[in-house]
N, C-alpha and C positions, 0 to 999 in steps of 0.2 A: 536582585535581577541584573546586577553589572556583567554576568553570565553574555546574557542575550543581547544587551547594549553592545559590547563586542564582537559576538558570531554574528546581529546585522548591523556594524556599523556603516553609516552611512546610507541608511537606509531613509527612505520617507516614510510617511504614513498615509492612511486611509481611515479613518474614523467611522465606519460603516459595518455594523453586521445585521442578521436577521434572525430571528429565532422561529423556527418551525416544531411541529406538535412531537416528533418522533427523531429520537440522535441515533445516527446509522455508524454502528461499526464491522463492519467488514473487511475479511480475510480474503483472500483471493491466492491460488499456491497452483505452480505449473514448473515443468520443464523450461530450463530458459528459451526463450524466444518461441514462447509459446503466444506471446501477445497480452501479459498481463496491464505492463504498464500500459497501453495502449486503452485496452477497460480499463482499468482504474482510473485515466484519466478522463475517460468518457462518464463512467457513473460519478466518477468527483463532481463533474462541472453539472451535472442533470440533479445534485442534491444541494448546491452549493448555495442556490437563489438566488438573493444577491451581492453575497460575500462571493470570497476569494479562495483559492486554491494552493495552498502551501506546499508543496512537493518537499521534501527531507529524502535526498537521494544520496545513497551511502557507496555508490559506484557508477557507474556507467549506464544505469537501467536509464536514463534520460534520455540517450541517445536518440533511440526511436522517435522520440517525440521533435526532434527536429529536422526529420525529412518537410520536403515544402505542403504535402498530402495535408499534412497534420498542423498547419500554421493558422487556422478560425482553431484548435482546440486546443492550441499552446494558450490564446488568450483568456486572462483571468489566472494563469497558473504561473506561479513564483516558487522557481525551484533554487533551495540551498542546500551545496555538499555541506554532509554529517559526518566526516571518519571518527569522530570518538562519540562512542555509546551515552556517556556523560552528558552530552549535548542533547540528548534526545528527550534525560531526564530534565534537563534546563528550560527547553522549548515547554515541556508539558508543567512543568513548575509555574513559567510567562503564562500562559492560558487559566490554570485555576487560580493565578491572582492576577486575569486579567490587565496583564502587561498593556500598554498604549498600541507595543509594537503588534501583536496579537490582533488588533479589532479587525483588522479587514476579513479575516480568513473563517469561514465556518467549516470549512471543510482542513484536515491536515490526512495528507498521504505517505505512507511510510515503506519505501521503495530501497531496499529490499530488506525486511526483517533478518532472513537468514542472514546476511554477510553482519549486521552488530552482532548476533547472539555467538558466532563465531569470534570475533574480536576480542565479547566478555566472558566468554571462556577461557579464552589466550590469558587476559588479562587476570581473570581470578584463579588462573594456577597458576601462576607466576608469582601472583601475591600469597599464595598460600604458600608457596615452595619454596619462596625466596628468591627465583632464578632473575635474573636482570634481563632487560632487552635483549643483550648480545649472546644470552643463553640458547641451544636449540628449545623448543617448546616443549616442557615436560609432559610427560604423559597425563590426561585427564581419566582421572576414575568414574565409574560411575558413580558416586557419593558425590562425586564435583558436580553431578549437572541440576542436582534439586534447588541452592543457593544460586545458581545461574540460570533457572527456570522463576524462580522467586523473584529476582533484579528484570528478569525482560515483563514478566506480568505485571511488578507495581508501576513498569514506564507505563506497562496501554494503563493499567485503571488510571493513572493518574490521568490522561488525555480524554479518558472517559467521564470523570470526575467534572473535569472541566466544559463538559457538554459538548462539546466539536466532535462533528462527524468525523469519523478515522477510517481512514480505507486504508490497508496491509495489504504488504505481497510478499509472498515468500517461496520459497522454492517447493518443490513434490519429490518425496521420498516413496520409491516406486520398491514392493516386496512382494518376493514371489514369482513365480514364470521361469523358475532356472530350469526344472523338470518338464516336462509332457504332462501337459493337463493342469498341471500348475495352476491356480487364477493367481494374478495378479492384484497386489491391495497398494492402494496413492495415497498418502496420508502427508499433512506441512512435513516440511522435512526438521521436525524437534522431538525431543522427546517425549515419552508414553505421557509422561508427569506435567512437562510443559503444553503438550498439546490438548490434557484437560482444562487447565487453568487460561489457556488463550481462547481455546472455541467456547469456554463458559463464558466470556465476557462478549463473543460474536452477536451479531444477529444475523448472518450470512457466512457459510463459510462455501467457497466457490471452487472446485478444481477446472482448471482450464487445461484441456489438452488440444493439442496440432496436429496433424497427419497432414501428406502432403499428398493432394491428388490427381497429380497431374505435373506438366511444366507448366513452373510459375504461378502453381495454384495448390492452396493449404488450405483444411477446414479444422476450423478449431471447433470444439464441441464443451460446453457450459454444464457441468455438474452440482446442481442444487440440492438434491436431495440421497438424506445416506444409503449405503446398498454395501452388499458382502465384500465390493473391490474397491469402494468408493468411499473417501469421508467428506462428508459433503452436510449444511444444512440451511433452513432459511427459515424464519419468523414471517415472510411477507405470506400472506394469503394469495392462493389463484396460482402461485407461481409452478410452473410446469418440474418434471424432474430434470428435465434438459431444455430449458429454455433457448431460444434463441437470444445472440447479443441484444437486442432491440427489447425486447422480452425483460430481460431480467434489469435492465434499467429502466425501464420505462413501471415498470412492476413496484422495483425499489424505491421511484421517488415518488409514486402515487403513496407508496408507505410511508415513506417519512413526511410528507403534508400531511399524512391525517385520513389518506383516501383510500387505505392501501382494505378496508372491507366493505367499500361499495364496489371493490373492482371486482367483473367475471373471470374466471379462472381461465388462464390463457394454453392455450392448446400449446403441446408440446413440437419443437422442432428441431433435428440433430445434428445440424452445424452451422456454420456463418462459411464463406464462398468468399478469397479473397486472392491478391497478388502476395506470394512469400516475400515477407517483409524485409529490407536487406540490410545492412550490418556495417553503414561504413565507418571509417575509420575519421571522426575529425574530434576536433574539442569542442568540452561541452561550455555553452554561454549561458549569463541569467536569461532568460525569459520575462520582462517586463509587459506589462500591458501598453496595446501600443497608443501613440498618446490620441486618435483620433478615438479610443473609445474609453477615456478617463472626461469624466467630467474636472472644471478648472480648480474644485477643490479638492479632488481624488488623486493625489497625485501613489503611487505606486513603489513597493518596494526595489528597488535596482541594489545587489549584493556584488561589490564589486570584489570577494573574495571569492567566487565560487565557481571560475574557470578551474575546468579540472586541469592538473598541472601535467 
């Protein structure tokens, strides 16, 4: 585990987690700046109890999360850049032998899937091909992407293994609509091959899309259940085909306590009504918990590698 000793050095601990009846892994997949990480940070902390929030952000998707709006639901979330795929494996290796550094967190979010499976692509035909870094990227075959579907699905089982809730985001691969009459089909944006072996380890898989209705006003609409444009699915009972945000979290962590088939099945509603969220430009910091809401033995992970550079 000297791995993880490194990527958090200098970190502290928290010796705290909680075990609940049902471990939530969910996908979440949208156009960017559709508002994923935004949910996913919202259902992280409503399944979390009273562990912690591990954010594993592999670009910029953090950003959002620290406008001042969003600073009660930074708390409890410890985010660390991941640029190499490696590490991703590393972190889920610390969790199913129960590393020290691991015990705070029941929840791990993995912000943005798409950009590692890109990298291990780069990365495994390079090694197959021989090319060095300083080579252009050699062309990938299809024959390349089933060993490269293989390495992204044994990181989730491995984090699944380990029982920590996994909340995924990844981008939407949009087909179809180039014609009149066209329908349109949104599927993760992976392959046929990977995207059975990822939604078979789901128990949610969520498309998020945005439209924008107005000045300064966007509805994003929650896709739960599948249909001929849509890949979409859910395990929770009651849940609507298009829940509202409110809806489909409050839904999810009635499931994962244990509640999720005493609940009434919730009326469906077809978008969330908000300010278009905006996109500035600074660098991204750890997010620690802040210290008025750590008890004197809970002291908190602080990653002082993880300014984006």
């Amino acid at each position: 585990m000297a791995r993880i000793d490194d990527i958090m050095k200098g970190a502290e601990l928290v010796s705290k987690s909680v075990g609940q009846p049902r471990q939530l892994l969910q996908l979440n997949y949208s156009d960017p700046g559709a508002g994923k990480t935004i949910f996913g940070a919202k259902l992280a902390k409503a399944v979390a109890g009273d562990g912690k929030v591990l954010l594993l952000d592999s670009h910029m998707g953090f950003v959002s999360l620290l406008e001042d709006q969003w600073s009660d639901l930074r708390k409890g979330i410890v985010r660390v850049e991941v640029t190499n795929p490696a590490d991703l494996a590393a972190f889920a290796d610390a969790f199913l032998a129960k590393h020290p550094k691991t015990r705070p967190f029941t929840v791990v979010m993995l912000d943005e899937l798409s950009a590692w499976v890109k990298i291990i692509a780069i990365d495994y035909v390079r090694s197959r091909t021989g090319a060095s870094t300083s080579d252009l990227v050699p062309t990938i075959e299809g024959s390349d992407w089933n060993p490269i579907g293989y390495i992204v699905a044994d990181i989730l089982g491995r984090f699944q293994r380990a029982g920590v809730h996994l909340i995924v985001n990844a981008h939407a691969r949009e087909k179809g609509g180039r014609e009149a009459g066209d329908s349109k089909k949104y599927s993760p944006n992976f392959t046929p091959l990977m995207n059975i072996d990822i939604q078979g380890l789901m128990h949610n898989v969520t498309l998020i899309t945005s439209t924008i209705a107005g000045r300064g006003q966007y509805e994003r609409t929650f896709y739960t259940k599948p249909s001929a444009s849509v890949v979409a699915k859910t395990r929770v009972g009651g849940m609507p085909a298009q829940p509202t945000e409110r809806q489909l979290i409050q839904l999810t962590a009635a499931w994962v306590r244990g509640e999720g088939d005493d609940v009434a099945p919730a009326k469906a509603s077809a978008v969330v009504k908000g300010k278009t969220p905006p996109s500035p430009r600074v660098s991204i910091e750890d997010v620690p918990l802040p210290e008025d809401e750590l008890d004197d033995d809970q002291p908190v992970i602080v990653d002082e590698t993880t300014t984006q550079q």
